[in-house]
N, C-alpha and C positions, 0 to 999 in steps of 0.2 A: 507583506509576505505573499511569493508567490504559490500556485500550487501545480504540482507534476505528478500525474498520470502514467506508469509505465507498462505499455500493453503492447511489447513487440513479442517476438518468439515465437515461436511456431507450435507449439503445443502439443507437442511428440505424444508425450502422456496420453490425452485424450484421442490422439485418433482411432476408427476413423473419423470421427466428429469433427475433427478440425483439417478433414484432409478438403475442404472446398471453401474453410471461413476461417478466421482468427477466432480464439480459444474465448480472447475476450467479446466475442459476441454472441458466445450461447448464452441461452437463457436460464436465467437464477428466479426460478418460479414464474411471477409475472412481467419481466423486465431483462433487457439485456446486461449481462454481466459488468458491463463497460460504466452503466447509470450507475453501480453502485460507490466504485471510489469518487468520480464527480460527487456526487451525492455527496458522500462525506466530507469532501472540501468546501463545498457550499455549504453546509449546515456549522462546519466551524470558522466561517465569515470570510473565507478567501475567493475571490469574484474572478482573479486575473488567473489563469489555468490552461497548462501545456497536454496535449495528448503526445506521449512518442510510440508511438505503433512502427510494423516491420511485417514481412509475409506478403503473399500475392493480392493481398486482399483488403488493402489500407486504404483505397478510397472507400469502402463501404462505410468505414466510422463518419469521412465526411458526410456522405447520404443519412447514415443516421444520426449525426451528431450535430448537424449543421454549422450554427452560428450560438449552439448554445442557450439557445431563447428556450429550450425546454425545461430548465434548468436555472431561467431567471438570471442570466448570464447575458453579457453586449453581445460578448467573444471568445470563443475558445482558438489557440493555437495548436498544430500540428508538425511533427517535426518525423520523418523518416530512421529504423535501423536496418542496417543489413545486417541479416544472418542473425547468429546465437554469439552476441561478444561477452552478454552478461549484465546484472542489472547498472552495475558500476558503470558499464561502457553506454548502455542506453541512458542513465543520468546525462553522462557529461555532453550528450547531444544537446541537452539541455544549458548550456552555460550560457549562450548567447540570450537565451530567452530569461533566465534568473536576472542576469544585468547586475549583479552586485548586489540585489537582494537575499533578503532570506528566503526558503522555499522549506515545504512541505511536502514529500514525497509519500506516495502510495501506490504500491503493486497493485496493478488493474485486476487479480485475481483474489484479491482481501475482502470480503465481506463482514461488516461490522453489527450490531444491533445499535450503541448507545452513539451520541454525537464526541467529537474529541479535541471539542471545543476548549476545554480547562486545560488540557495538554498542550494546546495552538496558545493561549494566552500565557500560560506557564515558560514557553518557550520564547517567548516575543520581550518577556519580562528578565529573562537570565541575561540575555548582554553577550549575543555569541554563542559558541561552541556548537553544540547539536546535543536531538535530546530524541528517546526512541520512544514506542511503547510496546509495554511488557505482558503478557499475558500468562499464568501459569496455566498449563496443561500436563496429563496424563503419560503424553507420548512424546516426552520432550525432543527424542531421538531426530525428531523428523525436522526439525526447525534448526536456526540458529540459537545457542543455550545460552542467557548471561548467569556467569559469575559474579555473586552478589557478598559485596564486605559493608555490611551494617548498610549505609542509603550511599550508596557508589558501585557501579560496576567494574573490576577490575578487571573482565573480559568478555569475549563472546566467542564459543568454539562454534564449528558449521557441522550439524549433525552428526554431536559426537557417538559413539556404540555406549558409555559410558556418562550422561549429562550429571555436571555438575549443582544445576538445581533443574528448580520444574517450570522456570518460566523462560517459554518461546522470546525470540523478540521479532513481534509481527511486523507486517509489510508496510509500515508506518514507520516516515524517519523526517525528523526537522534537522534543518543543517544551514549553517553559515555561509559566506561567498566563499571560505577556503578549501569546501570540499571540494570543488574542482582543479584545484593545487596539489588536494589528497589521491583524486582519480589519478593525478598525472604521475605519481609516483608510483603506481600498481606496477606491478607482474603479470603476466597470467597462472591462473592458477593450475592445477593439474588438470581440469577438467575446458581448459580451455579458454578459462572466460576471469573478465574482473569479476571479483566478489565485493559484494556490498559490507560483508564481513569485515573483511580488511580493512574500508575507509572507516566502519567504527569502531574496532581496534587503533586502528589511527588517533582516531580524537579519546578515547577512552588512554591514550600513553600520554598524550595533552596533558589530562586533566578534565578537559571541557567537556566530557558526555554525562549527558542528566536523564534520565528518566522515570516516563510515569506508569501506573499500571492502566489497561484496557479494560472500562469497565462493560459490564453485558459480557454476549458471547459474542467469538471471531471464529473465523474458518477460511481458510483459502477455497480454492475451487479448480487444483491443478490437476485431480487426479477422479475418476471415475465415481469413488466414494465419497471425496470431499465436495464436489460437486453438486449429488445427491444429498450430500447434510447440508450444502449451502443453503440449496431450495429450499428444503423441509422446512429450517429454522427461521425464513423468511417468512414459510407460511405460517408456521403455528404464532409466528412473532404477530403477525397482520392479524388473521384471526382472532389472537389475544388482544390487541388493542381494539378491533373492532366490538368487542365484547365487552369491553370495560367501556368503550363509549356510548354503546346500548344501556348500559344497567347505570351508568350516569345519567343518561337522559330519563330514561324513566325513574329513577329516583326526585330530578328534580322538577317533571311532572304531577 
């Protein structure tokens, strides 16, 4: 399995903050924004990994991001978007580099606490299709909302004013070689752009969409506020393990 990285766009939201750098390399407490979906992909044992970045400011990830060797990685790949086409449209940049594999996809603005490891091998074990992950939250309005019939999704609406349950479907997605068969049949949507929506809509009228729940907390980092709870939860998370690793040691002192 491979894994892909998606950190183009311009990051309207936040400016001015991203009026001189890409969104995805502000800083999530101690560490650029960009370390953390890397990060999740390495800790659920995928080594082969795409960045597709976009913006005036796309060689900086090569300067930071080099060859990967921070990360315990040979090689990272790099693949250019123009403009805002949408996450759909920056996937399918991607097709040459999947090669027919499976892939693992994560929005460069997801930050996770727990590894999602059990979901990567869950997915590896189904035999095809694609499989998301789920997180129930408070504010379901703001995300993509799955419709849920007993353990099947039988949809996903995009930020409806009304959600049909309370679980998001975060910026995490495994998918087969025939998403990008799925990309080719998009629209644009009214706002412009493929949505990632639609190619799992797509596989959810298949049949073939599985998914797992997110365990820990998650948060994007698109908007001023989520941001700020990015970091926070970063830190109180660190802190908190550093603290149980203190009182482990001296316990077995």
């Amino acid at each position: 399995m491979k894994g892909i990285v998606l950190a183009g766009g311009t990051g309207s939201r936040l400016f001015p903050l991203t009026k001189i750098t890409n969104k995805h390399l502000l800083p999530i407490y101690d560490k650029p924004m960009i370390y953390y979906p890397i990060q999740t992909l390495v800790d659920a044992g995928i080594e082969n990994i795409m960045v597709v970045t976009g913006g005036k400011n796309s060689g900086d990830f090569l300067r930071l991001l080099a060859n990967g060797k921070g990360f315990g990685l040979k090689h990272i790949d790099y693949t250019y978007q123009e403009g805002e086409g949408g996450i759909a449209e920056a996937l399918n940049l991607a097709e040459h580099f999947a090669d027919g594999e499976e892939i693992c996809v994560v929005l460069g603005d997801n930050i996770i606490e727990r590894s999602i490891r059990g979901a990567v091998d869950a997915f590896r074990a189904q035999g095809g299709g694609a499989r998301i992950l789920l997180k129930e939250v408070s504010d379901a309005e703001r995300f993509g909302v799955a419709e849920l019939a007993g353990d099947k999704i039988v949809g996903i609406e995009e930020k409806p004013l009304r959600p049909k349950s309370h679980y998001a479907v975060t910026g995490i997605y495994m998918y087969d070689a025939t998403v990008f068969d799925k990309i080719r049949t998009l629209v644009p949507s009214k706002r412009g752009e493929l949505e990632i929506t639609d190619v799992n809509n797509a596989y959810i009228h298949e049949g073939a969409m599985s998914f797992s729940f997110l365990d820990g907390w998650w948060t994007d980092a698109g908007t001023f506020d989520s941001l700020l709870r990015a970091a926070n939860l970063v830190s109180q998370t660190l802190h908190q393990n550093s603290t149980e690793k203190h009182d482990i040691e001296t316990t077995a002192v």
